[in-house]
TIGU-279400 format. One record per atom (N, C-alpha, C, O, CB): residue number from 1; residue in one letter; x, y, z; chain; atom name. Coordinates in nm, 2 decimals, m for minus. Glycine has a CB too. Layout:
BEGIN
   k r   east  north     up c  a
 NUM A      X      Y      Z A CA
...
REM end
This chain:
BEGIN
   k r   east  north     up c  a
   1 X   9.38  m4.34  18.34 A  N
   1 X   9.32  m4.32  18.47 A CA
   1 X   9.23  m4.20  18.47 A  C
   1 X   9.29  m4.10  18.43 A  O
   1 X   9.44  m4.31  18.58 A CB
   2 X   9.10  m4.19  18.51 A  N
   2 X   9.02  m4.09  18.50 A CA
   2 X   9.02  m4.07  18.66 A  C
   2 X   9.08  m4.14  18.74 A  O
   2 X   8.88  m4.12  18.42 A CB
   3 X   8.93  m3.95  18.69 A  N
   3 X   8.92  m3.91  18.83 A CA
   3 X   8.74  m3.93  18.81 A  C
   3 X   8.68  m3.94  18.71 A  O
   3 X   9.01  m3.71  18.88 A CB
   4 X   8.70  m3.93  18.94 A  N
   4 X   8.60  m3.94  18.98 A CA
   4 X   8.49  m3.80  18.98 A  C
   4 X   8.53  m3.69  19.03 A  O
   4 X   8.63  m4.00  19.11 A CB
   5 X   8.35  m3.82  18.93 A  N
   5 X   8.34  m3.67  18.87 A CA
   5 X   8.25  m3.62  19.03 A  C
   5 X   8.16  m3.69  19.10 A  O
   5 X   8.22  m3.65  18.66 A CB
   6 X   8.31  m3.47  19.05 A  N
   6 X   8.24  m3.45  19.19 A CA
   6 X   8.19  m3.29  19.13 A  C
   6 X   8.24  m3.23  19.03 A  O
   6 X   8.36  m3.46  19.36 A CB
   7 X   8.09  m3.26  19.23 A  N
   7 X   8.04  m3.11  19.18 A CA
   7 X   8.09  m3.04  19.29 A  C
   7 X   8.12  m3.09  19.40 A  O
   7 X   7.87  m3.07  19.17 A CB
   8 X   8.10  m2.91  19.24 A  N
   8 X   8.19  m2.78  19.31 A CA
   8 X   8.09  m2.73  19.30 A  C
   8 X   8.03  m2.73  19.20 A  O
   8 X   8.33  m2.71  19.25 A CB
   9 X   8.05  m2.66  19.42 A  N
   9 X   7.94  m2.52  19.45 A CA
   9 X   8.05  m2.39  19.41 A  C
   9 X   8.16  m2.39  19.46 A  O
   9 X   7.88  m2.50  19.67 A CB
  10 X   8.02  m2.28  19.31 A  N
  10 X   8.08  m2.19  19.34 A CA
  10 X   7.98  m2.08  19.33 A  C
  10 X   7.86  m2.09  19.31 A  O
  10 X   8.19  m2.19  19.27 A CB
  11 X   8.06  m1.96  19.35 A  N
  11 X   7.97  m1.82  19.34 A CA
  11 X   8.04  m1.75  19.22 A  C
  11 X   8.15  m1.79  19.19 A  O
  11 X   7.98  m1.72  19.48 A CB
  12 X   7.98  m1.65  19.15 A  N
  12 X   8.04  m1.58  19.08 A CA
  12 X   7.99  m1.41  19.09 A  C
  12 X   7.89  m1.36  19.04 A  O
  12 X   8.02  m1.65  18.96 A CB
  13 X   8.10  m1.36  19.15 A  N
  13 X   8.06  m1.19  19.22 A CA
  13 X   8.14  m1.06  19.15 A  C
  13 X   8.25  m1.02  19.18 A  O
  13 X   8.12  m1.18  19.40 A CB
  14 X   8.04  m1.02  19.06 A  N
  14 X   8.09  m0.90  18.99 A CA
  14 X   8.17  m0.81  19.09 A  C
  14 X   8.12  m0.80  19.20 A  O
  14 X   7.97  m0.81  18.93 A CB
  15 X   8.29  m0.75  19.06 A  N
  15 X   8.36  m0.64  19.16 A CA
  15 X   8.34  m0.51  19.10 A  C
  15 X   8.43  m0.48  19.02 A  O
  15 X   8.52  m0.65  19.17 A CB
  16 X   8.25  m0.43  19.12 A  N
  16 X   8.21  m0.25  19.14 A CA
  16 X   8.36  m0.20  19.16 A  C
  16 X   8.45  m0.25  19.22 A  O
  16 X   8.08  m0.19  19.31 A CB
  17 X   8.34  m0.11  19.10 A  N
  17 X   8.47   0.03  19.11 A CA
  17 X   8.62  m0.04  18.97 A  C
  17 X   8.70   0.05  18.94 A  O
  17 X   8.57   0.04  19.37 A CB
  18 X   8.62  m0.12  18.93 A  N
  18 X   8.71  m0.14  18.82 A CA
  18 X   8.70  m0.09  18.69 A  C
  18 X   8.58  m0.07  18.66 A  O
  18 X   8.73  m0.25  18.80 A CB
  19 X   8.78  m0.08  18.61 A  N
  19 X   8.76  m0.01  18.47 A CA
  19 X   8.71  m0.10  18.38 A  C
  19 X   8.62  m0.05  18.31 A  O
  19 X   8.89   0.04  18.40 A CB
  20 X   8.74  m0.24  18.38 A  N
  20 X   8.67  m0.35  18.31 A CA
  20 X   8.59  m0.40  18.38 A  C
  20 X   8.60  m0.39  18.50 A  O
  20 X   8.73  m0.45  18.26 A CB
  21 X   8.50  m0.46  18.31 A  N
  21 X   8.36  m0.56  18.39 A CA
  21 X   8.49  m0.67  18.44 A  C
  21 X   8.58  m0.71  18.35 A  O
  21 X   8.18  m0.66  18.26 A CB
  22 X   8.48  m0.73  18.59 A  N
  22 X   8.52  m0.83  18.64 A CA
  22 X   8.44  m0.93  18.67 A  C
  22 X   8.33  m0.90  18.65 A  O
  22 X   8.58  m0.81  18.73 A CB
  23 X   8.46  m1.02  18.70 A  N
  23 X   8.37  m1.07  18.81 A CA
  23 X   8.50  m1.14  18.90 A  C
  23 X   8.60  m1.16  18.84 A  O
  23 X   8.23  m1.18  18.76 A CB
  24 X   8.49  m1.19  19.05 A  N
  24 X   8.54  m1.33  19.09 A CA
  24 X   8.49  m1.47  19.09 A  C
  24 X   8.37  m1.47  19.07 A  O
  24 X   8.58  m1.31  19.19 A CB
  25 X   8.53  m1.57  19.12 A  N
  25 X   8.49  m1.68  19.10 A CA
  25 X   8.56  m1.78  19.27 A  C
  25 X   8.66  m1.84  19.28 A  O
  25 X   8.54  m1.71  18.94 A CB
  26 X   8.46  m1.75  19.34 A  N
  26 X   8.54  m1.87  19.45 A CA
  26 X   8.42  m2.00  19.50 A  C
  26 X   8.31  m2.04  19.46 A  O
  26 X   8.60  m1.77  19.63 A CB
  27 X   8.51  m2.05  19.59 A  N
  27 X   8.41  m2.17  19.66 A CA
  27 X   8.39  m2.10  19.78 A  C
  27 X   8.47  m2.03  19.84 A  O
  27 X   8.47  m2.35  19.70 A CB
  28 X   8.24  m2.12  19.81 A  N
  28 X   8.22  m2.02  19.93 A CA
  28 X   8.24  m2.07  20.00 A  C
  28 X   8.23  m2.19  19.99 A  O
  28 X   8.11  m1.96  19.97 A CB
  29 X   8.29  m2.02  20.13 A  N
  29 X   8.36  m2.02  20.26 A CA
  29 X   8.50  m2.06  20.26 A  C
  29 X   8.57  m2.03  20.35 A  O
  29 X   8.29  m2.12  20.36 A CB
  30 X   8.54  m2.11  20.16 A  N
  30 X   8.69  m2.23  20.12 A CA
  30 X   8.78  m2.10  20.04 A  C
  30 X   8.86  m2.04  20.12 A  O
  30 X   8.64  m2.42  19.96 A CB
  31 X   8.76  m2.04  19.91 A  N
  31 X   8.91  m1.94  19.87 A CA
  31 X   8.85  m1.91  19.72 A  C
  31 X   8.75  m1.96  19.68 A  O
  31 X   9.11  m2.05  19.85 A CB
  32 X   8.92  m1.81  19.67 A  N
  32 X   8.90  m1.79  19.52 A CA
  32 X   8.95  m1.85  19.36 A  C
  32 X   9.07  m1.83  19.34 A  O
  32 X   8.92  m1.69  19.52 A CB
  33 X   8.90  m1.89  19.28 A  N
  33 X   8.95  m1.98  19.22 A CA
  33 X   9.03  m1.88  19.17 A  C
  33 X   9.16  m1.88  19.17 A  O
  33 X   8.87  m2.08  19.14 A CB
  34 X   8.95  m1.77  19.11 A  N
  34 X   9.00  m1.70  19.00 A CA
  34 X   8.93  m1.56  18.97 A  C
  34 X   8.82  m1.52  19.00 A  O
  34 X   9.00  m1.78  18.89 A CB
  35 X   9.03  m1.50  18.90 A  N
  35 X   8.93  m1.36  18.85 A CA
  35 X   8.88  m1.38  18.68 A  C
  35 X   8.94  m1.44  18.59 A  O
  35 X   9.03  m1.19  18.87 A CB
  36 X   8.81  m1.32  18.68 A  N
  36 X   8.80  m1.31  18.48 A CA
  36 X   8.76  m1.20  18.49 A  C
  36 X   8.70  m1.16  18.59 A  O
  36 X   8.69  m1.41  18.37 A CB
  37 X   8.79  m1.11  18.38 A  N
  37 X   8.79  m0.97  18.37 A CA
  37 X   8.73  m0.95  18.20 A  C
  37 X   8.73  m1.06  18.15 A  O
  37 X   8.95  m0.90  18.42 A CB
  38 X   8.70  m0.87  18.12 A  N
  38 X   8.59  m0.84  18.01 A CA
  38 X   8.69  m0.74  17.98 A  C
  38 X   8.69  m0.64  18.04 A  O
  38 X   8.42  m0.79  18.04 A CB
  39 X   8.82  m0.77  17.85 A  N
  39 X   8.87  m0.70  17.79 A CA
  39 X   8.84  m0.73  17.65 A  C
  39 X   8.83  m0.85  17.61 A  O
  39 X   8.99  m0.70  17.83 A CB
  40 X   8.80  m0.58  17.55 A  N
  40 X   8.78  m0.58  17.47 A CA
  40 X   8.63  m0.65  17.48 A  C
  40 X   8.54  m0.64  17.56 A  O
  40 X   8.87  m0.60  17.39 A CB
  41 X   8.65  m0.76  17.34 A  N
  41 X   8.55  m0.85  17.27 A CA
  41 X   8.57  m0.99  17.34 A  C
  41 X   8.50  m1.09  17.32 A  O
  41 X   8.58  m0.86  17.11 A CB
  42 X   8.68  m0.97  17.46 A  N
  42 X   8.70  m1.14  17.50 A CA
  42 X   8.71  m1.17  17.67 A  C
  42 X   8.71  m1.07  17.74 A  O
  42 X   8.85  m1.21  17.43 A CB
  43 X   8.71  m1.24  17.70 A  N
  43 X   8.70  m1.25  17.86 A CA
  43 X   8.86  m1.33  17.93 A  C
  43 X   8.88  m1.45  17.89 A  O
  43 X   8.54  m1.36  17.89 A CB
  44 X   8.93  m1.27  18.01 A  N
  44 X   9.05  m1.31  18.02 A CA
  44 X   9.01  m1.40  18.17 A  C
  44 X   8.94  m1.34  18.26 A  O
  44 X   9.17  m1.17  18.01 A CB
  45 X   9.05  m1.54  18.20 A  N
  45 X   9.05  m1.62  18.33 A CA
  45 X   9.17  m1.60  18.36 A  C
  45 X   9.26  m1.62  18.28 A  O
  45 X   9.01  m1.77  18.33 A CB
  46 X   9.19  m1.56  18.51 A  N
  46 X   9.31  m1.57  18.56 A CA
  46 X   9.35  m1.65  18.68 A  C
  46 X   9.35  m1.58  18.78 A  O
  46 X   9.34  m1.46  18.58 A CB
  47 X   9.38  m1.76  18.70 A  N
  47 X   9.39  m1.85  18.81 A CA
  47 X   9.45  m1.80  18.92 A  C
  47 X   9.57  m1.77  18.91 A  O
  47 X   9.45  m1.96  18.77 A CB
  48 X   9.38  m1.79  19.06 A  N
  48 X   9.43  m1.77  19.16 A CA
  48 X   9.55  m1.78  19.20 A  C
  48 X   9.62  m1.68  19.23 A  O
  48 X   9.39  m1.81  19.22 A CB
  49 X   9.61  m1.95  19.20 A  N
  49 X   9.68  m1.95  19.26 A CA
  49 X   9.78  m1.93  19.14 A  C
  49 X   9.81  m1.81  19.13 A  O
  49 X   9.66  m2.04  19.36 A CB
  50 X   9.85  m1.99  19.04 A  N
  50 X   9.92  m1.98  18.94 A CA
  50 X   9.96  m1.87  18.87 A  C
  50 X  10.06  m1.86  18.80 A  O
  50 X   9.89  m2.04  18.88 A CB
  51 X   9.85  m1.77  18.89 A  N
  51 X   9.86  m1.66  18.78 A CA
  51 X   9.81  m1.72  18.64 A  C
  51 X   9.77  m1.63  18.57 A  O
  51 X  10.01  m1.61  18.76 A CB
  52 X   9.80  m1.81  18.60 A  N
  52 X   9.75  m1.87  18.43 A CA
  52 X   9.64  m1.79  18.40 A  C
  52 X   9.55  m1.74  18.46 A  O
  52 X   9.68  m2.05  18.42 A CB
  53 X   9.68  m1.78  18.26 A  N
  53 X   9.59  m1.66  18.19 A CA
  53 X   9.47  m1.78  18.08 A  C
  53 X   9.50  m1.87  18.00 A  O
  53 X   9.73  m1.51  18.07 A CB
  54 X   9.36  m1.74  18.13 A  N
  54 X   9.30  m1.83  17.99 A CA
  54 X   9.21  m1.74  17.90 A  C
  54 X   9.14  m1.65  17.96 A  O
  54 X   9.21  m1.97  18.03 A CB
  55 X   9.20  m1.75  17.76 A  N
  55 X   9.09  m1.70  17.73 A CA
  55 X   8.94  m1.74  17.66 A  C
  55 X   8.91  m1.86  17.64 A  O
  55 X   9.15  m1.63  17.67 A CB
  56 X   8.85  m1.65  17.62 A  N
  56 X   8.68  m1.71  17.57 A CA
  56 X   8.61  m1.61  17.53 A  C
  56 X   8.63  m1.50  17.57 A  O
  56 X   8.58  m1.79  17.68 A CB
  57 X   8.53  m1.64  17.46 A  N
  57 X   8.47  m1.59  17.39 A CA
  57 X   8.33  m1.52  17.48 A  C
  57 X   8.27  m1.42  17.48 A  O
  57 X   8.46  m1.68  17.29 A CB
  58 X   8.33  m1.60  17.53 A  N
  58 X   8.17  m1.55  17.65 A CA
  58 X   8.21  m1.58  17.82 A  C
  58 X   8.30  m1.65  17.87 A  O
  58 X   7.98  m1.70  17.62 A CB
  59 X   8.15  m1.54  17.85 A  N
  59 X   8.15  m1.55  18.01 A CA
  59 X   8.11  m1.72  18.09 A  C
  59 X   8.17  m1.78  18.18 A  O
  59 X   8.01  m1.41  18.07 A CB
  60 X   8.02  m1.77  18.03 A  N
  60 X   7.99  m1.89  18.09 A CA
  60 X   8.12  m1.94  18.02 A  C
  60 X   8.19  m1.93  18.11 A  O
  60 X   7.83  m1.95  18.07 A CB
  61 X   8.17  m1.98  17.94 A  N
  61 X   8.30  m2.06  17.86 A CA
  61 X   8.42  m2.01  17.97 A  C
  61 X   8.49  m2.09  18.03 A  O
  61 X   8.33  m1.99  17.66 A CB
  62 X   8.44  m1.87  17.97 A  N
  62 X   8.54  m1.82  18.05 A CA
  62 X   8.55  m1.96  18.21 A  C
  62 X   8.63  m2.04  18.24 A  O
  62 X   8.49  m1.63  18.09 A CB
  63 X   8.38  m1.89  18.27 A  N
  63 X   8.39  m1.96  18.40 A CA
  63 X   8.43  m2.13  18.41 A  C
  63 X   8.50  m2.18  18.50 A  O
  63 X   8.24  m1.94  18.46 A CB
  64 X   8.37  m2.21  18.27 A  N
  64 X   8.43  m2.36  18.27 A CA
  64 X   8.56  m2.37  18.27 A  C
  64 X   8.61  m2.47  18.32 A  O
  64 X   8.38  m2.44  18.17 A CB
  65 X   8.66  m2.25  18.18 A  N
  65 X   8.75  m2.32  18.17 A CA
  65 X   8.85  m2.26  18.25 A  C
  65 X   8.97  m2.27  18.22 A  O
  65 X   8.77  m2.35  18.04 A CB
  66 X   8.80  m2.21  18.37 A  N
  66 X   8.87  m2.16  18.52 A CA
  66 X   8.82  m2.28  18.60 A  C
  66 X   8.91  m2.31  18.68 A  O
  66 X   8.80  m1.99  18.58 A CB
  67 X   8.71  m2.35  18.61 A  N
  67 X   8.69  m2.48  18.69 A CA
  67 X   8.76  m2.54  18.63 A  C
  67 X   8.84  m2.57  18.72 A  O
  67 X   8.57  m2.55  18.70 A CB
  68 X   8.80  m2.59  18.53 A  N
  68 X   8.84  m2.71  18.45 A CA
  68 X   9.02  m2.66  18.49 A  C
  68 X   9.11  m2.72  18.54 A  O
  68 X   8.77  m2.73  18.24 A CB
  69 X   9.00  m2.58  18.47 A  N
  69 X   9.20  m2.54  18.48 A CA
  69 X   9.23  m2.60  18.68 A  C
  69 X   9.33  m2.66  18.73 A  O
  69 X   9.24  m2.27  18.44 A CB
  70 X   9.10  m2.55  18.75 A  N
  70 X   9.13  m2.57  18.88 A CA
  70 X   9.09  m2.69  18.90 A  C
  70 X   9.14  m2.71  19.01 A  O
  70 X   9.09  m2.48  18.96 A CB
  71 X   9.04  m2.77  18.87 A  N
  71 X   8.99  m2.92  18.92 A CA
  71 X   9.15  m3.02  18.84 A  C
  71 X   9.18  m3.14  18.87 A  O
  71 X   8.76  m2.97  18.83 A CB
  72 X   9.22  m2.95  18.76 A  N
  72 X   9.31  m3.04  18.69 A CA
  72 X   9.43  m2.99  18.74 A  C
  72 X   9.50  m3.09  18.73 A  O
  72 X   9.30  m3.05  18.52 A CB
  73 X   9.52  m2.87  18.79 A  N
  73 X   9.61  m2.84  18.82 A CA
  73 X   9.60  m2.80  18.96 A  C
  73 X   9.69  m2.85  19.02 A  O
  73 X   9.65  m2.76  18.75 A CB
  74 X   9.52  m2.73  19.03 A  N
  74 X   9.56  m2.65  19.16 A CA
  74 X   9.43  m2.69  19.27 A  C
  74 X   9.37  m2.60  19.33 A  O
  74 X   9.57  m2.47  19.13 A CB
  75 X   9.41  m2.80  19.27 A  N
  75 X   9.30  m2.88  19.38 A CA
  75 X   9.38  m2.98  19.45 A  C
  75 X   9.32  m3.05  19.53 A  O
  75 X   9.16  m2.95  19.31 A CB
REM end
């Protein structure tokens, strides 16, 4: 059984004043998916609602696989 493929508008908003580069990741006006944060050499995704930790190598990889974790568990 597959799901039906729909697009998600999101934003992605660096947070100023933290010790690591962050950014967040939400749907605007609706909630935040998640944070990813720039430790070391790798980029850690952290799912809003779950806490799930994922990791990647680059920032755009980070952000897919924070959609992909939220479109398959917490939507």
């Amino acid at each position: 059984m597959s799901r039906k493929l729909e697009s998600i508008d999101i934003e992605v908003n660096e947070k100023k004043g933290v010790a690591n580069p962050t950014w967040e990741v939400i749907i605007p006006g609706k909630r935040s998916i998640g944070v990813i944060e720039q430790v070391e050499e790798r980029y850690r995704a952290v799912s809003s609602k779950n806490k799930h930790s994922l990791y990647s190598k680059t920032l755009e990889s980070a952000i897919n696989e924070l959609l992909s974790y939220f479109t398959l568990h917490e939507k």
